[in-house]
N, C-alpha and C positions, 0 to 999 in steps of 0.2 A: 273401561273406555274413558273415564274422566281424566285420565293420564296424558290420553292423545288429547284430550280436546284442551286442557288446558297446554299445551306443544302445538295448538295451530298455526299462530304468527310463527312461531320458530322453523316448525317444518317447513312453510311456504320461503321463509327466505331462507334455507337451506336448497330446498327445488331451485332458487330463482339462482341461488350459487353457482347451483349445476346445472345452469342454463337448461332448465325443464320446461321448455318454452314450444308455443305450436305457431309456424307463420302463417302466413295467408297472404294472399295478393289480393289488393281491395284498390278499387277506381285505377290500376292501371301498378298501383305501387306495393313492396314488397311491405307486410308491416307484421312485427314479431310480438307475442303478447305472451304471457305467463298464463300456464295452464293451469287453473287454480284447483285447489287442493281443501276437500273436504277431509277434518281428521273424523268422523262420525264413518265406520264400516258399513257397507252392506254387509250383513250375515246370514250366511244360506248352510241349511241343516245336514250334519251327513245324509242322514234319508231322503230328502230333495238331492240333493247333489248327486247322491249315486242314481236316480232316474234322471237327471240332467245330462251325466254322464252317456250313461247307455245311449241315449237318443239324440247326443250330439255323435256320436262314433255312429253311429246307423247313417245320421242323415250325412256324412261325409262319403261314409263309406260307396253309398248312392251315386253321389255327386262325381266322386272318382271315375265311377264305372259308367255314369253317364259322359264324362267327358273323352274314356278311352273306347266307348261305344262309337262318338259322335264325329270323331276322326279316322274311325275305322270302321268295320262294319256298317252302323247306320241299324242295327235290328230295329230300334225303340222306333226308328221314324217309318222303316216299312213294315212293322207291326201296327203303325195307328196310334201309339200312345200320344205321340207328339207330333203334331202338322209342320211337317218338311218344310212350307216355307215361313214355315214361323221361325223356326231355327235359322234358317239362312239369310232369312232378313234381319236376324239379333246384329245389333254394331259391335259385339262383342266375338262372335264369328269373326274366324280367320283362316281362310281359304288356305294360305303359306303353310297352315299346319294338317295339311290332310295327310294322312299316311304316316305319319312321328309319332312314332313310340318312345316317351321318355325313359330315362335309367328305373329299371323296377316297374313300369309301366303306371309310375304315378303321376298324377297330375295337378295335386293342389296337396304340397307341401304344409304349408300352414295356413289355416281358413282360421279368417276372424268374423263367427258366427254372433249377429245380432238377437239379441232375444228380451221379451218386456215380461212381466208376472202381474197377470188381471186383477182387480178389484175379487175375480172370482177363485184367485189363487191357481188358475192356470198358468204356465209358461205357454209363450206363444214366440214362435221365429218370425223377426219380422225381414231380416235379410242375411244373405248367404253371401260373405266378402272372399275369394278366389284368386284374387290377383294380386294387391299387396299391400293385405290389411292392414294398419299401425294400428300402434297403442298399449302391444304389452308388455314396453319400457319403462310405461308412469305408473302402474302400478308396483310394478318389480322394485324402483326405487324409492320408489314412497313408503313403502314396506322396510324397507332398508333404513329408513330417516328414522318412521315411524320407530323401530328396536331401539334405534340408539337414543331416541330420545324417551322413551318410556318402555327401559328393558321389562319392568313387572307386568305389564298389560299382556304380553304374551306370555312372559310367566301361570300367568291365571288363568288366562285360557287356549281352551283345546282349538286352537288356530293350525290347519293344515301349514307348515311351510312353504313358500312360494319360490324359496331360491332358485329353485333347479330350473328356473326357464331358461338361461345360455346352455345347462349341460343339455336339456333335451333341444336347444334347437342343434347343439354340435351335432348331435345325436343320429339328427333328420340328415342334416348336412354333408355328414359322413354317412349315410347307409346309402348316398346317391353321388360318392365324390368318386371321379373315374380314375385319380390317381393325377392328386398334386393338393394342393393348398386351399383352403375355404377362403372365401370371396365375399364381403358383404356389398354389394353395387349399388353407391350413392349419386344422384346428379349432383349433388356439389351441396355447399354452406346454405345456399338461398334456396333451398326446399324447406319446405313445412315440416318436415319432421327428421331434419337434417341429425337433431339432437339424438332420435330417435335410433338411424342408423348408425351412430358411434356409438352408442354405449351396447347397441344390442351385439356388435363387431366385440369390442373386449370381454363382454358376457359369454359369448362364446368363443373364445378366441380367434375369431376370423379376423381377416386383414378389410379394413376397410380402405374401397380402391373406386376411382373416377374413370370418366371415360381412358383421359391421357395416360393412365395405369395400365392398362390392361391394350394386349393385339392379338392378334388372330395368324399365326403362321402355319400352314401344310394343315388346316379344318382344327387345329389345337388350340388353345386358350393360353396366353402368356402375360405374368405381370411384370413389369418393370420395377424393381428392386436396386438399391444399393451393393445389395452382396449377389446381381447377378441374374438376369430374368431364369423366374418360377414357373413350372407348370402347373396353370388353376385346374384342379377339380371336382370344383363344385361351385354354383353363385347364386349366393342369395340375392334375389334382383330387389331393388328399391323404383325401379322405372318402370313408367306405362309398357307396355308392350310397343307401339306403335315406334316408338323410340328408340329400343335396342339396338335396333341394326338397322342403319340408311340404307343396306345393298338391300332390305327386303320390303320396308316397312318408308316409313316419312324419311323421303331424303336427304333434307333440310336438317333433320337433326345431327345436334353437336355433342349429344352427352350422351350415344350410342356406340358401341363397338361392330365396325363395319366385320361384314362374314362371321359372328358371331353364329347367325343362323345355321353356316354349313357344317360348324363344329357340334352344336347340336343336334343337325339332322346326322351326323355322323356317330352320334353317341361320344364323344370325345368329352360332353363337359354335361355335368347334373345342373338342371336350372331349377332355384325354387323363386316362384311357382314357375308352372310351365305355361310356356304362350300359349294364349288362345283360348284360356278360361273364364274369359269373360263370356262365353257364351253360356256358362253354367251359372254365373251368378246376376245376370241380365234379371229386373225385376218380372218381367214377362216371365221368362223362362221360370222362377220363382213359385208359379203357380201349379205348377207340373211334380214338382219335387216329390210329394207323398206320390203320385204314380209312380214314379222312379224308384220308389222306395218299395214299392210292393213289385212292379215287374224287375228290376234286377234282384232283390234279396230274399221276395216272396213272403216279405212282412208285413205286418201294419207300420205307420209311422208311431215310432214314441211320443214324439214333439208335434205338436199343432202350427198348421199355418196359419197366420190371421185370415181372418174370411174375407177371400181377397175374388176378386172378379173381370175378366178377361175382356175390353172393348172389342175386343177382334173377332169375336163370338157375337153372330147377329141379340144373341137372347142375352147374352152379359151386359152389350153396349146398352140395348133397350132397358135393363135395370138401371143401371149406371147412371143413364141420361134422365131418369125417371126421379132419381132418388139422391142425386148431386148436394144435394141441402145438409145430407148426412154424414156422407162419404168421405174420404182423404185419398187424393187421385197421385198419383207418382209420374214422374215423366222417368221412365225406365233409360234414358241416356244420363241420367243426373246421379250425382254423388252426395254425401257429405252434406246432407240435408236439405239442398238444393233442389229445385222440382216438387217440393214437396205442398201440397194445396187442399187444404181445408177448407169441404164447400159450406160447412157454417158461416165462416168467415169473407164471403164475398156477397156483394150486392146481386140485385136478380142481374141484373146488365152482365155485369163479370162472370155468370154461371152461365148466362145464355153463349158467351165468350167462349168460355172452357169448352161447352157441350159442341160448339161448332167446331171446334179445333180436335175434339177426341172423334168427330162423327168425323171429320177427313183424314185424319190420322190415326185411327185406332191400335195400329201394332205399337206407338211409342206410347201409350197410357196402362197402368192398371189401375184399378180403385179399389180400396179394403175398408172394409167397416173399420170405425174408428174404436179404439181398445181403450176402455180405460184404464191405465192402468195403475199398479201401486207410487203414492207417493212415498220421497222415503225422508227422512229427516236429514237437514242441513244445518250451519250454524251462519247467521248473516247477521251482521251487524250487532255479534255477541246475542242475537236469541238465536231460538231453534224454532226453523221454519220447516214446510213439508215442498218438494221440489219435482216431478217428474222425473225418472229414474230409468235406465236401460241397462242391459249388461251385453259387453260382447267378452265371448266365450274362445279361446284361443286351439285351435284343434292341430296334431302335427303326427303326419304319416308322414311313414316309414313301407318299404317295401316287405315290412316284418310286421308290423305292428302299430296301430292309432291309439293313440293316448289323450287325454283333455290335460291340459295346464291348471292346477289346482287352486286361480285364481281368478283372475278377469279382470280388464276394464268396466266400472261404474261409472256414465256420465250422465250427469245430471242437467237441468236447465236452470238457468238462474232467473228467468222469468217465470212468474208464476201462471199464466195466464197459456204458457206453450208445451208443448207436446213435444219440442224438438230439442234433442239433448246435445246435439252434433258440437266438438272444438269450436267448427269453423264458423259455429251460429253462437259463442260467445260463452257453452256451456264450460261445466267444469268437471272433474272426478274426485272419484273415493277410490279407498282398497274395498276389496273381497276377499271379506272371511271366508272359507269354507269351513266348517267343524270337524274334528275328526271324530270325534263320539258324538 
């Protein structure tokens, strides 16, 4: 590894070349900042890995068959597992999709599955991302820097390859393409992970295409071409749901393709992900997940959920509200680090604050005991410091077959003092070893 680390500065302005950059929108303005780049690996053992494995393909696998339950039939909620209007009060619900059966009847293409490793060397999931996860473009090429600037380091070690993530996501893309052309669907340059969507488009050779690209003729999907409009058959969506399509969703929106919806409810075009899966990765709904896992599969879970705790539940609130001093409360509408509230960190005033807000609003909170978890090593200011560490985990079904990505996002926090590793909170990443022996 003294290879990479002496290649730090070079690799970062190698990233900065290929604009490996994450934006954000702060006080109202767009602002672009360089995703900074640890050369120090996380490395995780084949024999860890392959129980990581297993237990990310389980709890997808769940997740699947809870979203094509939740649109269809409904067993789990007139079985009791899960209270009816807990689900239908999720903002991730979407009434528009009741009765749609995606291509292969899948519904979360690629999940970017969060998970932290305890001080107790447990792994624990802390969130289930379903709708359109980023991130396993910085790794991919930072791996890519990483060879070229120190071919012996992988020489020497037994490092899984990582390349193959555009052929498996063609892979996905095509086991759900109705018959035309892959689609990577960007809002444009001034999105946060604008970068993101172009290189994952020539990774897997899909065409990356904007609103004014692509229309909608007789429920079909058509791009706008040079040599002739294409028939799209397949789209990997980069946009919120609520945006896709003005005829169904916010009619205000400009970077949606109007009747998209009918050519999906038609089966005419494969969407990765498919609308509507935010009701599956909803932090509420989060709490349910290991039942999901034993009533559709008939298993135990592999993977542990952090000990998380439901305010909607008279006897959860009353712990919650009792023990706030401890806890780390989530506003389950929040993303990207955001809503995130450590009751250590607030005055009694501020917690008596919170407690009033979750006793009137209960369905939009959860709170989870707080994890400590592993620190991992960093390099700052030419020493090696210890930094809070996560990994999300990159999952991609297939109407054949789920497979894990033999690598992942590591992001770290560059404050020592937080818990929170999120871009958009100023962290940074590493690659992920996996070993193969």
């Amino acid at each position: 590894m003294d290879g990479l680390v002496r290649h730090t500065r070079q690799i970062n302005q190698q990233l900065a070349r290929y604009g490996v950059k994450f934006g954000i929108y702060k006080n109202g303005t767009f602002q672009e900042r360089l995703f900074p780049f640890d050369a120090i690996p996380r490395v995780i053992s084949h024999e860890e890995w392959q129980v990581l494995e297993r237990g990310l393909i389980q709890r997808v696998r769940a997740l699947n068959l809870f979203l094509k339950d939740i649109y269809g039939e409904k067993r789990i909620l007139s079985d009791g597992v899960i209270p009816e209007d807990f689900v239908y009060r999720s903002p991730g619900y979407l009434p528009q999709c009741e009765g749609i059966v995606p291509v292969k009847g899948v519904y979360s293409h690629i999940s970017g599955i969060d998970l932290v490793k305890g001080k107790d060397g447990v792994w624990y999931i802390l969130e289930d991302n379903l709708r359109i996860p980023s991130g396993a473009s910085y790794p991919l090429i930072a791996r890519q820097l990483c060879r070229r600037c120190s071919p012996e380091t992988f020489r020497q070690n037994p490092v899984v390859d990582n390349r193959g993530y555009g052929r498996l996501m063609r892979r996905t893309m095509d086991s759900v393409n109705t018959g035309g052309i892959n689609v990577v669907f960007t809002p444009g340059r001034y999105n946060a992970a604008y970068f993101e969507h172009s290189y994952l488009a020539e990774q897997s050779g899909a065409v990356l295409a904007e609103a004014g690209d692509l229309y909608v003729r007789d429920s079909t999907v058509f791009y706008r071409s040079t040599q002739g409009d294409q028939r799209v058959g397949a789209i990997y969506r980069r946009v919120s749901d609520e945006y896709m399509d003005p005829l169904t969703f916010v009619p205000e929106s400009l970077i949606g393709i109007p009747n998209l919806m009918a050519a999906y409810r038609a089966g005419n075009v494969g969407i990765l992900n498919a609308f509507g899966n935010g009701v599956a990765d909803d932090k509420g709904i989060y709490y349910f997940v290991p039942k999901m896992i034993s009533y559709y599969l008939g298993e135990e879970a592999i993977l542990s959920n952090a000990p998380t705790y439901l305010p909607f539940y008279p006897e959860d609130q009353r712990y919650v509200l009792e023990h706030l001093d401890t806890l780390v409360v989530k506003d389950v509408a929040e993303a990207g680090g955001y809503g995130v509230v450590f009751g250590s960190g607030l005055t009694a005033q501020q917690r008596q604050e919170l407690a009033g807000t979750i006793a009137a609003q209960p369905r939009r909170f959860i709170a989870q005991e707080v994890i400590d978890f592993q620190d991992l090593p960093i390099l700052e200011d030419g020493e090696q410091v210890e930094r809070k560490a996560d990994l999300r985990a990159f999952v991609l079904s297939s109407g054949e077959e789920t497979v894990v990505w033999p690598s992942g996002l590591t992001r770290f926090s560059r404050n020592p003092h937080s818990f929170v590793v999120n871009s958009s909170q100023g962290g940074g990443f590493k690659d992920t070893w996996i070993l193969s022996r």
